[in-house]
C-alpha positions in Angstrom: -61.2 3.4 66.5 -57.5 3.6 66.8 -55.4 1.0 66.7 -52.5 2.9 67.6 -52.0 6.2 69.0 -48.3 7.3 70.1 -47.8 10.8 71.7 -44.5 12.8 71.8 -42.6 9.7 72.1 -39.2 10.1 73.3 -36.5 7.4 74.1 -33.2 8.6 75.3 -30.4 5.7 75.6 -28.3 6.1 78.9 -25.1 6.6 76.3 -27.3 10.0 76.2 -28.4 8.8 72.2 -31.5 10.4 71.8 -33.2 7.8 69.6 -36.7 9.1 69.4 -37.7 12.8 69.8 -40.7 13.5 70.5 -42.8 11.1 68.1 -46.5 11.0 67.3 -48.4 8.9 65.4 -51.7 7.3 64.9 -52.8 4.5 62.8 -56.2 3.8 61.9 -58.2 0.2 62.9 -57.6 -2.3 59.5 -55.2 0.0 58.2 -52.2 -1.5 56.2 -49.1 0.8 57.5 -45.5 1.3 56.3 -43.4 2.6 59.1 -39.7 3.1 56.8 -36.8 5.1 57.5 -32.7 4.8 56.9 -31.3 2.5 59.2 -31.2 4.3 62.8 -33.9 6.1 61.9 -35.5 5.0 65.3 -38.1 2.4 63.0 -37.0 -0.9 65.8 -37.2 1.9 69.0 -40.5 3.0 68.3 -41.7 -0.8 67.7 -40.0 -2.1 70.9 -41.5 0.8 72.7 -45.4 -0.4 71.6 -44.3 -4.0 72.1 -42.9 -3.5 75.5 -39.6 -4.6 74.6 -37.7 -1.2 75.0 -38.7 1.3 78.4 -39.8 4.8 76.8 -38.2 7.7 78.9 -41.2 9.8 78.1 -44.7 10.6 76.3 -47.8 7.8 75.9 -48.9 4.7 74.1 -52.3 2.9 73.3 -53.4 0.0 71.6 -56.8 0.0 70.9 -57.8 2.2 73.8 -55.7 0.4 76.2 -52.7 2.8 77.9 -49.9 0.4 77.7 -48.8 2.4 80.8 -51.8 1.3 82.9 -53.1 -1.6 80.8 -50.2 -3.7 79.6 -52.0 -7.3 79.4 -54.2 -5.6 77.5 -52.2 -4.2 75.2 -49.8 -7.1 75.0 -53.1 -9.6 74.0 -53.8 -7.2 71.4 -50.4 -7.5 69.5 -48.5 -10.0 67.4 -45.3 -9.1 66.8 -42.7 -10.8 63.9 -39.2 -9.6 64.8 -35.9 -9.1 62.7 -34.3 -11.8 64.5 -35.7 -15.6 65.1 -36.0 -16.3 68.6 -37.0 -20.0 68.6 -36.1 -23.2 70.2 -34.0 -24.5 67.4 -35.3 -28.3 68.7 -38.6 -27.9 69.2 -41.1 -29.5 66.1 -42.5 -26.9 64.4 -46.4 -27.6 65.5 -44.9 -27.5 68.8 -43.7 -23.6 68.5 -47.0 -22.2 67.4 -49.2 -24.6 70.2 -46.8 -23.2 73.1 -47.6 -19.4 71.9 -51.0 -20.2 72.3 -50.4 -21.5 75.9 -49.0 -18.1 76.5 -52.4 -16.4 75.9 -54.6 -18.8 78.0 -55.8 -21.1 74.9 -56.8 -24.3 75.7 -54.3 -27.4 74.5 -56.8 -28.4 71.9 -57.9 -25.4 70.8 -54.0 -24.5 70.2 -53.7 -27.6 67.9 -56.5 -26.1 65.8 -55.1 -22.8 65.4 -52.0 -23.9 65.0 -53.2 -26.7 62.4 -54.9 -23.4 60.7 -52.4 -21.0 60.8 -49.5 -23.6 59.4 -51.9 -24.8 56.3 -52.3 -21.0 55.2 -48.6 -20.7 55.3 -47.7 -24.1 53.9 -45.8 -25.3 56.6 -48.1 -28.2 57.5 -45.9 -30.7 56.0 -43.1 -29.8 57.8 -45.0 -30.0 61.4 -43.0 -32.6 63.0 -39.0 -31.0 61.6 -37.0 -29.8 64.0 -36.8 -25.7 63.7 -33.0 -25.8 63.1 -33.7 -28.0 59.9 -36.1 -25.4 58.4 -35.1 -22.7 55.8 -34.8 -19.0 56.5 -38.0 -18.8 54.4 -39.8 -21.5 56.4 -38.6 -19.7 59.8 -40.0 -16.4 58.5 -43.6 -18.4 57.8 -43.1 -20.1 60.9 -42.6 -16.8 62.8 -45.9 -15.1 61.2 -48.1 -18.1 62.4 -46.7 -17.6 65.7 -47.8 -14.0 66.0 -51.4 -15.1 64.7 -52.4 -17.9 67.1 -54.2 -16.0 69.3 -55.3 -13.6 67.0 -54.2 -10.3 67.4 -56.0 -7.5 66.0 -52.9 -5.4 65.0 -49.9 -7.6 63.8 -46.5 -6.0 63.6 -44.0 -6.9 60.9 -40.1 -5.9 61.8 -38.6 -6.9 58.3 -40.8 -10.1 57.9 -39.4 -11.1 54.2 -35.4 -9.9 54.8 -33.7 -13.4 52.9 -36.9 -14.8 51.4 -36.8 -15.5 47.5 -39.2 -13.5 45.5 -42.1 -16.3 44.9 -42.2 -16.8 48.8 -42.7 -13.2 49.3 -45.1 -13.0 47.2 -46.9 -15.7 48.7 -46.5 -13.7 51.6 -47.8 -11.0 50.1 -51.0 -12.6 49.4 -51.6 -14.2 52.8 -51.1 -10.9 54.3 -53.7 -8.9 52.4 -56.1 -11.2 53.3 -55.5 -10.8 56.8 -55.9 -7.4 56.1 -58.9 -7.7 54.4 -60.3 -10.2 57.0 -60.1 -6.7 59.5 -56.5 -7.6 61.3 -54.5 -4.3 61.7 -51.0 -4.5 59.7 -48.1 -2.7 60.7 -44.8 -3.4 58.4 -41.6 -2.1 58.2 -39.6 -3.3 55.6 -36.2 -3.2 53.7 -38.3 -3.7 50.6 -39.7 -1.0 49.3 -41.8 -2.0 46.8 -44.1 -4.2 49.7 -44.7 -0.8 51.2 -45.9 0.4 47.6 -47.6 -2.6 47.1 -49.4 -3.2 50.1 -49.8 0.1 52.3 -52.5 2.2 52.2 -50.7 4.7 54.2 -46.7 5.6 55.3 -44.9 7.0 57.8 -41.3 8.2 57.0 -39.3 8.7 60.0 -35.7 9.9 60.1 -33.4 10.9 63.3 -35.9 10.0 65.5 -38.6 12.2 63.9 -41.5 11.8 61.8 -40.5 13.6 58.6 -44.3 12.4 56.5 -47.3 10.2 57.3 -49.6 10.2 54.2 -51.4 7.9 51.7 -49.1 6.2 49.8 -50.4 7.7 46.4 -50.3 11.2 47.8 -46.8 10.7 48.9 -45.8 9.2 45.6 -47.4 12.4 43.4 -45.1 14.3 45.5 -42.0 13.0 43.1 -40.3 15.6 41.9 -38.3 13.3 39.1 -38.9 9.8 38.1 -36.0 8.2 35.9 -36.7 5.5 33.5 -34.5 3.2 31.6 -35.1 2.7 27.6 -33.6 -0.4 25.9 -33.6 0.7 22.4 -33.5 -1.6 19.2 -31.0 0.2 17.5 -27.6 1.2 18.8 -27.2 5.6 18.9 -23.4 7.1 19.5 -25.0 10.0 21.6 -27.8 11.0 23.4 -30.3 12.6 21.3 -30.7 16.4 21.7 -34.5 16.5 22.3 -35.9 20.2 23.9 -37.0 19.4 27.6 -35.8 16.0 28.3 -32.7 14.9 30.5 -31.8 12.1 28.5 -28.3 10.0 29.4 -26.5 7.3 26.9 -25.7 4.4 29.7 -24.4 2.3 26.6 -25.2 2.0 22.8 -29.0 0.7 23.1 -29.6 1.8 26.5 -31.1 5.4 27.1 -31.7 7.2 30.7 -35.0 9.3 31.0 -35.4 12.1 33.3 -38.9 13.2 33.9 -39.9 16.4 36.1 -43.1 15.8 37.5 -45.4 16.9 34.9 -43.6 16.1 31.9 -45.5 12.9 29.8 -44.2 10.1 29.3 -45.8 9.6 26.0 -44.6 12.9 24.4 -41.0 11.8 25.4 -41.8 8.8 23.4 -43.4 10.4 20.4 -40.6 13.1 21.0 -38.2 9.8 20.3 -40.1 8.8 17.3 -39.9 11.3 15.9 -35.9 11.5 16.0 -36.3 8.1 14.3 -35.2 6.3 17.9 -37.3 2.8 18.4 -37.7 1.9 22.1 -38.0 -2.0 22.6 -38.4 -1.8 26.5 -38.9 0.6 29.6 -38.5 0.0 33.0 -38.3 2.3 36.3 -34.7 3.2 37.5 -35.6 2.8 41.1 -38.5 2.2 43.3 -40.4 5.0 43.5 -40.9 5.6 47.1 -37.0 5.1 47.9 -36.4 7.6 45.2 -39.1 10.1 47.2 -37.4 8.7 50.7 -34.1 10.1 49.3 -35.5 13.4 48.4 -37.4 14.1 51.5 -34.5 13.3 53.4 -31.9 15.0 51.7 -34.7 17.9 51.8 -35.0 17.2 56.0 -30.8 17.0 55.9 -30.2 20.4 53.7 -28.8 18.4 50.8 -27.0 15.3 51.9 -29.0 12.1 50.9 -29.1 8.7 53.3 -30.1 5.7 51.8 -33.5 4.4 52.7 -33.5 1.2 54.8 
């Protein structure tokens, strides 16, 4: 089944901004789905649309099966949603938050105290159950805010920038908890500032840009569609200029630091005997930049005639 089908989508603003143009898209039941794009790419229109947050000016929407033209409970029972922006009570008590969600959704007082019991253990925020929301951290909120969506189990959860100010061992905590979800059949829909969550989580992306889809492929297919990857060489001995080696792009950044150009098909390991060699000893590599931004950038500079965004 579908978990979500959108057909030429269009939302035109009464400024006359047309924000999305005519937008289709389907995601598969327990998929885990990147939705990215540059910033006004039309990523928060299309979400508000399916979440019945923003009014669509034209073409259709289902969740499941369920028109969210004709069925909107049923669509709206079938969704959690984790915005950009908190939207709490800052005085309620934590526990108190997630157990009023529930109440939204027809679930029984007690039963709400067990899911929200549940739901605040797997994101370690048990302890903090009786705090005040204003006195959590931004990382906390963001946990806080997942749990939220879960209580009444949703079977597709969308996630509008769910890590944006969390440290790195919280997101990847995150991380975790959400590939288990995902695992456990819930539906994931993420759109992200960070693009190595979509690369490391997402079976399958959707690139939009100007209120169009520009891709929507597996994220390994997209990513063998890189043209160049650029990698960065520490070397153990300083060099006064690039080496001259046939075939390679290479790019002195400093003394013991070497930039690698690779077209696709070129090996990384002949650039590395190719380096030996020249009698040049590499002590570390690393990528120059996420891979998917870097393909971002070159499919919308493609889409653009030339002129690069950067990738939200």
């Amino acid at each position: 089944m579908h978990a979500l089908v959108v057909e030429q989508l269009r939302k035109v603003y009464r400024s006359g901004f047309e924000a999305l143009k005519g937008v289709d898209l389907t995601v598969e039941e327990g998929d885990f789905f990147a939705l990215l794009g540059p910033n006004g790419a039309g990523k928060s229109t299309l979400i508000g649309i399916v979440t019945s947050l923003v009014n669509k000016t034209s073409g259709r929407v289902a969740v499941f099966g369920h028109d969210l033209d004709t069925e909107p409970e049923a669509v709206k029972a079938s969704l959690g949603v984790v915005p950009q922006e908190f939207n709490f009570n800052l005085f309620l008590p934590v526990a108190e938050v997630v157990i009023n969600q529930a109440g939204y959704f027809g679930i029984p007082r007690q039963e709400a105290r067990e899911r929200a019991e549940f739901y605040l253990r797997k994101l370690d925020l048990w302890g903090r159950r009786r705090s005040e929301m204003r006195l959590l951290s931004g990382g906390m909120k963001r946990r806080l805010m997942i749990a939220r969506a879960l209580v009444h189990r949703p079977r597709l959860l969308i996630l509008d920038e769910p890590t944006a100010g969390v440290d790195i061992e919280i997101r990847r905590a995150m991380w975790d908890y959400l590939r288990e979800l995902n695992a456990e059949g819930t539906t994931i829909i993420l759109t992200t500032h960070y693009l190595e969550e979509a690369e490391s989580l997402c079976r399958n992306i959707a690139m939009i840009d100007q209120g169009r889809i520009a891709a929507v492929a597996e994220t390994q297919t997209l990513l063998a569609g890189l043209d160049t990857e650029t990698f960065v060489l520490n070397l153990t001995a300083p060099l006064s200029a690039p080496p001259a080696l046939p075939g390679f792009a290479l790019t002195l950044l400093d003394a013991t630091t070497l930039e690698a150009q690779l077209e696709r098909g070129q090996s990384l390991n002949r650039l590395f005997a190719a380096l030996g060699d020249a009698g040049i000893a590499v002590q570390s590599m690393r990528n120059k930049q996420n891979r998917l931004e870097q393909l971002f950038l070159e499919m919308v500079e493609r889409g653009r005639g030339g002129t690069a965004a950067r990738a939200a």
